[in-house]
N, C-alpha and C positions, 0 to 999 in steps of 0.2 A: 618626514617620510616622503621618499620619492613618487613623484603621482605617474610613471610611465605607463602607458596605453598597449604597450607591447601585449600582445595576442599569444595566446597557447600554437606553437606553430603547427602544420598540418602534419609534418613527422610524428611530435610525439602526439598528436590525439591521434593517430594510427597505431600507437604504440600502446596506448590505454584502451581504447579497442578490444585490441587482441589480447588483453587481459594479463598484460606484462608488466605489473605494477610497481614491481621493483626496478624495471629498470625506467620506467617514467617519471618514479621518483625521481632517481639520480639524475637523468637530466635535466627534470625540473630546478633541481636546486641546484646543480651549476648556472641555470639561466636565472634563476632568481638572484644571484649575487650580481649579476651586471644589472639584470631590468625586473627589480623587483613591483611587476605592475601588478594589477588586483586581481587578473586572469592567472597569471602566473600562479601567485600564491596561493590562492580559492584552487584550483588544479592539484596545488604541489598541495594541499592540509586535507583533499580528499582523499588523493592515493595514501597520503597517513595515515587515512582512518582506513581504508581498508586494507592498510598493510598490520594494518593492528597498532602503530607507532602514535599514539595519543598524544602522547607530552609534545612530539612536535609538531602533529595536527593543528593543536589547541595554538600552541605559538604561530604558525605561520597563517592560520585561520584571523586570529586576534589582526594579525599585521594587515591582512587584506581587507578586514573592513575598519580598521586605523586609515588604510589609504585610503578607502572610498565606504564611509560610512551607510551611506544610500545604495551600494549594493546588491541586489536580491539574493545574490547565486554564494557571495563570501558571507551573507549574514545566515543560509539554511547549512553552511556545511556548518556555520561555528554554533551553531543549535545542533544539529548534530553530534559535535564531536562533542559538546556539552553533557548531552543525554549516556551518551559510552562513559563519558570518566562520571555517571551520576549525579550530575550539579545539575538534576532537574530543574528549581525555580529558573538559575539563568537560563537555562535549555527552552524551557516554556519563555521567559520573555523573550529570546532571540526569535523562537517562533512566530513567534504575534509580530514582532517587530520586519521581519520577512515578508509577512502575511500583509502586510502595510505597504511592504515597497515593490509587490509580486504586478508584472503587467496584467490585462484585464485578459481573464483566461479566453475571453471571446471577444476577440478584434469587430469594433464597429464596422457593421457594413458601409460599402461605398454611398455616400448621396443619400441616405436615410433608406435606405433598398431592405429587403429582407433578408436574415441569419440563417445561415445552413446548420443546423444540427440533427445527428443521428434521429432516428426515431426513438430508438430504445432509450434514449439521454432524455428526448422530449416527454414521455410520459414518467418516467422516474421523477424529473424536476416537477411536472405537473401536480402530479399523486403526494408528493412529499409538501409544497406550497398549502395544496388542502389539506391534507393531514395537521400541518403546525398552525394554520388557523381556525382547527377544530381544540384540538388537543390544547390549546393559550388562550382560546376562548375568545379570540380576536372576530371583528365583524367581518365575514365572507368580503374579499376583494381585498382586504388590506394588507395581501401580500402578493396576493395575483388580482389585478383589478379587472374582472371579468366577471361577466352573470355567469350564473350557476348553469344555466342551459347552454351555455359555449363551452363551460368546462367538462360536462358531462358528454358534451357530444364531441369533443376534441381526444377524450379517453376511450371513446368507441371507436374511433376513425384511427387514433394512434393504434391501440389494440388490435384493429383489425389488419392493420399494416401490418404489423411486426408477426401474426396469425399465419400471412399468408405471403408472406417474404421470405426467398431462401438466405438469403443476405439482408443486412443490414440497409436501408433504405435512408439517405440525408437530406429531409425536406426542407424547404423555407419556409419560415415564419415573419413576419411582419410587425410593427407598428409595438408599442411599449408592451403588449401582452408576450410578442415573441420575443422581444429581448431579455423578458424577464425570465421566459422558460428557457432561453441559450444559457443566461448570467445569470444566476437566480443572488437575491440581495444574501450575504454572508449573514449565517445565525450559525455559532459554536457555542453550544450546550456546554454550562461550566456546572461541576461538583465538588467539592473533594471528599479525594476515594475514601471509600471506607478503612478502617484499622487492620483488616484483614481480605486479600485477593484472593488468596489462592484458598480451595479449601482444602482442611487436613487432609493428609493421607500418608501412604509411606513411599515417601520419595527415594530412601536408597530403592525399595524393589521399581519402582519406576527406571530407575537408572539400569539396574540389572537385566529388566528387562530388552533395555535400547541394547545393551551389548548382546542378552540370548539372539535380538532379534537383528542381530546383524545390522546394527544400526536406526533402528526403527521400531518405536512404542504408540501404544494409542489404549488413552484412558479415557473413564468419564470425569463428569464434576468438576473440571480446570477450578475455577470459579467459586467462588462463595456466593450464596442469593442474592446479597448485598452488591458485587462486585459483577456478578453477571447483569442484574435490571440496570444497574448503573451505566454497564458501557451499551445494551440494549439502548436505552432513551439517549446515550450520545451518539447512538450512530442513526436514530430515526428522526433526532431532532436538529443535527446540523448540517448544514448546506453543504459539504463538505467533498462534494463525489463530483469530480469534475472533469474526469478522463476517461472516456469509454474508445470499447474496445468493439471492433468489429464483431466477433461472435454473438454480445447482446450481453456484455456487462459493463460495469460502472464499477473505478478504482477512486479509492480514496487515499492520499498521502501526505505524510507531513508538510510539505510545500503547498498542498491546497487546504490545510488546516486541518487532518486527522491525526491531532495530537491531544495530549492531558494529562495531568498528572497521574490520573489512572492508570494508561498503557504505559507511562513508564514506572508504575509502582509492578505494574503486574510482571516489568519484564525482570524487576529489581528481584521483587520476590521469586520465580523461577530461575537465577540464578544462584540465589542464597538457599533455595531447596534440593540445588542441583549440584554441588560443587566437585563432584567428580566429572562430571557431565561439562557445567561452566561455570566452575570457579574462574578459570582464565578465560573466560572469553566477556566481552560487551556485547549490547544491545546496539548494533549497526545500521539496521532500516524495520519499517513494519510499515502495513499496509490494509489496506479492506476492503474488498471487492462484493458486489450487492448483483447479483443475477437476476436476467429476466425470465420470468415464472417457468417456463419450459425451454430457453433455448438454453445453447451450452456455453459453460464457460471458459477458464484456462485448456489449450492445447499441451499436449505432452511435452515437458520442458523442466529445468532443474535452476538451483538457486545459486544466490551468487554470495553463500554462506556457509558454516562452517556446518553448523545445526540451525536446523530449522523448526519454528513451532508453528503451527497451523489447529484452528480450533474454530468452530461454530456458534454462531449465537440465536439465530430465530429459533422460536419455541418448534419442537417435535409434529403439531399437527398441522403446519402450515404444508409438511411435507405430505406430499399425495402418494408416494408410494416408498413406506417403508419400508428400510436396509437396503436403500439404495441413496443416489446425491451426496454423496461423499466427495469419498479422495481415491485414484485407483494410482498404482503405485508399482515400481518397477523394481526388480533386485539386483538392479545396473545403476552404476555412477557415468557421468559423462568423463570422457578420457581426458585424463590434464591437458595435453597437449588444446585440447577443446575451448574455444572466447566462449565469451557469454552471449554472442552472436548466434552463434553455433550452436548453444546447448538452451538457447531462448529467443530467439527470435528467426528460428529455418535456417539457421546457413548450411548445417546438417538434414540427411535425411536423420531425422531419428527413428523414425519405427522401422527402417530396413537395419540400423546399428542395433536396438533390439532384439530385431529377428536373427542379423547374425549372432548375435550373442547366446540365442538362446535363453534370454531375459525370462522371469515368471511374472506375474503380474498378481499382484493384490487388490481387492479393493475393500476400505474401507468407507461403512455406510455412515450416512450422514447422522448428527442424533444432538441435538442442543449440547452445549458444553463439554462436550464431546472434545480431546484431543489429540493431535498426533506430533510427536516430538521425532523427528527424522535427519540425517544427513542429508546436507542443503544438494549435496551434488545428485544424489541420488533420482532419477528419472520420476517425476508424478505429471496426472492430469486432475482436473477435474469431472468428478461422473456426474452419467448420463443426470439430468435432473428436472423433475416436474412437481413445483411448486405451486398451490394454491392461487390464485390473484386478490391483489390489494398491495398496497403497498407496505402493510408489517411482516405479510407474508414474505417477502420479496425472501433469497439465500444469501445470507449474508456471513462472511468468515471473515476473521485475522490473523492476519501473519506476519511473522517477527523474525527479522534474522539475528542470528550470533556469530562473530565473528574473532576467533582466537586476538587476546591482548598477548602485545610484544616489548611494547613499551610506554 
C-alpha cells in the first residue's frame, strides 16, 4: 500500500464545508487513485458514510488505516462506518483502539506553568473525580489527590464563578491537582446491555404520529428500567465529557469515549421498531451533552441528519421547575441551499430566517426518559433550564443521528 502524505487540499475541504458531499466525494476519488494517502482516504470513507454509501466507506476506511495503522482520524471513521453497517463488536474494538491513538485532549502547558480550562469543565471534572471515589468506595485522593478541604473549597469558588459570570470564565490551575481536573485519568464504565432497550409500546402509532405531526413526535418511557439505570451509571461513571462549550455545557462523543454496546443496541432496536420511519436509514453520530445547573445550553440550530432522536436521562426531581428544560422546537427546516455552518454554527441569522418565516415555536418539557423523534433539519434549541446542584443532578440528554442508507 502506497504510504503518500498527500493532504486533503484546501478546495475540497471548502467543498465539504458547504455541505457538498457528493461532489467532494467525486473529487476525492479521482485524487485517491493517483495519491491514495490516509487523509485522502479517511476524507473520501467519511463523505461515504454520510452520503449513506457504506460498502465503500467500509472499503476506503479499511485501506486508510492499512496505510497507517496508528492513525486516530482513519481508525474513528472505520468505527464509525462499522456501527452504521451494525458489526458492533468491531465498531466497539476500533473505538477503544482510537481511544488509544487519540492526542491528549489537553496539551501540556509550557515549562510546567498552569492549564487554562473553562470553569464550568473545572467543576464537572471536580464533582465527577469525587463522586466515583465515593460511589467505588476508593480512599479520598486516589483519583484527585487533594484534601477534602481544598476540594470543598475549590467547589465553592468554582460555583461562585460560574453564579456570577455572564460568560464563561477560563481559569489556571496548576501543579498535578490542576492537571488532573483539565485531563481527568480515563474510566469507561463497561456492561452488557440488557436483552431488552427499548420498552414495549406501539411503535407504528409512534410513527403515525411523526407524520400527523409533520415530522415530529415526543413520547415517554424510551427505555426499559434496566436500560435506562444502565446508561444513567455510564454516563455518571465515565470520564468521558471533554468538550465544552461556551454557554456552560459539557459534550461527550464517540472519539472521547461515549460509546457501548448499549447506544448501539438502543439505536439497533429503534430502528427495527421503526421501519417505516428507518428501516433505511443507519445510525450515523450520537452524542451527550451534561448542563450546568442553571445556565443554558444548545443555541438555536438543526442537525446534520435525516431523523433525529433526542431523549433525557436524569431522574424528574433533580428538575426545579417542572414542564419546563426541555427542547423548544421550530416548524421550520433550514433551507437546502443552507452548510452546516449556516444552520449550526451562525453563519445564518436564524431567528430573523424564523421571524421571516413566520415559524411557530413548540416547547417540549423536559421529564426523565422522555423522547423526542424529529427531522434533523428542522430548527430546535435547548430550553430555558434550572437544575438542582450536585453532580447527579446535573441535565444530561442523548442524541443519535440517522442518516438514509444508499448503499
Amino acid at each position: 500500500m502506497a504510504r503518500s502524505q498527500v493532504p486533503v487540499p484546501e478546495g475540497i475541504k471548502r467543498i465539504i464545508a458547504s455541505g457538498c458531499f457528493g461532489e467532494a466525494a467525486a473529487s476525492l476519488r479521482t485524487l485517491a487513485e493517483r495519491e491514495p494517502s490516509v487523509a485522502v482516504l479517511t476524507a473520501l470513507a467519511d463523505m461515504n458514510l454520510q452520503l449513506g454509501e457504506l460498502a465503500e466507506a467500509k472499503e476506503n476506511a479499511l485501506k486508510a488505516v492499512e496505510t497507517d495503522a496508528r492513525n486516530h482520524s482513519a481508525r474513528v471513521v472505520l468505527a464509525r462506518v462499522r456501527a452504521a453497517l451494525d458489526e458492533d463488536d468491531a465498531a466497539l474494538a476500533d473505538f477503544r483502539a482510537a481511544l488509544a491513538l487519540a492526542p491528549p485532549w489537553m496539551p501540556a502547558p509550557a515549562a510546567g506553568g498552569p492549564v487554562a480550562i473553562p470553569a464550568h469543565q473545572a467543576l464537572h471534572n471536580l464533582e465527577q473525580l469525587i463522586y466515583l471515589e465515593e460511589v467505588d468506595h476508593l480512599a479520598p485522593g486516589t483519583l484527585l489527590p487533594a484534601p477534602n478541604e481544598l476540594r470543598e473549597l475549590a467547589k465553592r469558588k468554582l460555583t461562585q464563578v460560574l453564579e456570577q459570570a455572564a460568560e464563561i470564565p477560563t481559569i489556571p490551575l496548576g501543579g498535578q491537582y490542576g492537571r488532573i481536573l483539565a485531563d481527568p485519568p480515563l474510566v469507561i464504565h463497561d456492561e452488557a446491555p440488557p436483552q431488552l432497550c427499548l420498552a414495549p409500546r406501539d411503535w407504528r402509532g409512534v410513527a403515525q404520529a411523526f407524520q400527523d405531526g409533520k415530522g415530529i413526535t415526543c413520547f415517554d418511557h424510551l427505555l426499559t428500567p434496566q436500560a435506562l439505570a444502565q446508561l444513567q451509571r455510564f454516563c455518571l461513571r465515565s470520564t468521558v465529557w471533554r468538550r465544552s462549550y461556551p454557554p456552560g455545557y459539557i459534550g461527550a462523543n464517540p472519539e472521547s469515549g461515549f460509546f457501548s454496546a448499549l447506544l448501539l443496541k438502543i439505536g439497533a432496536e429503534l430502528r427495527a421498531a421503526l421501519p417505516e420511519l428507518l428501516g433505511e436509514h443507519h445510525l450515523s453520530y450520537w452524542w451527550s451533552f451534561v448542563c450546568q445547573h442553571e445556565r443554558p445550553g444548545t443555541d438555536i440550530h438543526a442537525d446534520q441528519s435525516d431523523i433525529s432522536l433526542n431523549f433525557w436521562i436524569t431522574p424528574d426531581q433533580a428538575n426545579l421547575q417542572p414542564g419546563t428544560g426541555g427542547l423548544d422546537v421550530w416548524d421550520v427546516a433550514a433551507p437546502a441551499d443552507w452548510t452546516f455552518y449556516d444552520y449550526n454554527f451562525g453563519g445564518k441569522d436564524i431567528p430573523a430566517f424564523l421571524s421571516q418565516e413566520g415559524a411557530r415555536q413548540t416547547s417540549y418539557a423536559y421529564a426523565e426518559n422522555r423522547a423526542l423523534i424529529f427531522k434533523g433539519s428542522i430548527f430546535h434549541q435547548t430550553a430555558t433550564t434550572r437544575f438542582a446542584p450536585g453532580f447527579e443532578n446535573r441535565r444530561r440528554n442523548v442524541t443519535m443521528l440517522f442518516r438514509r442508507t444508499r448503499s
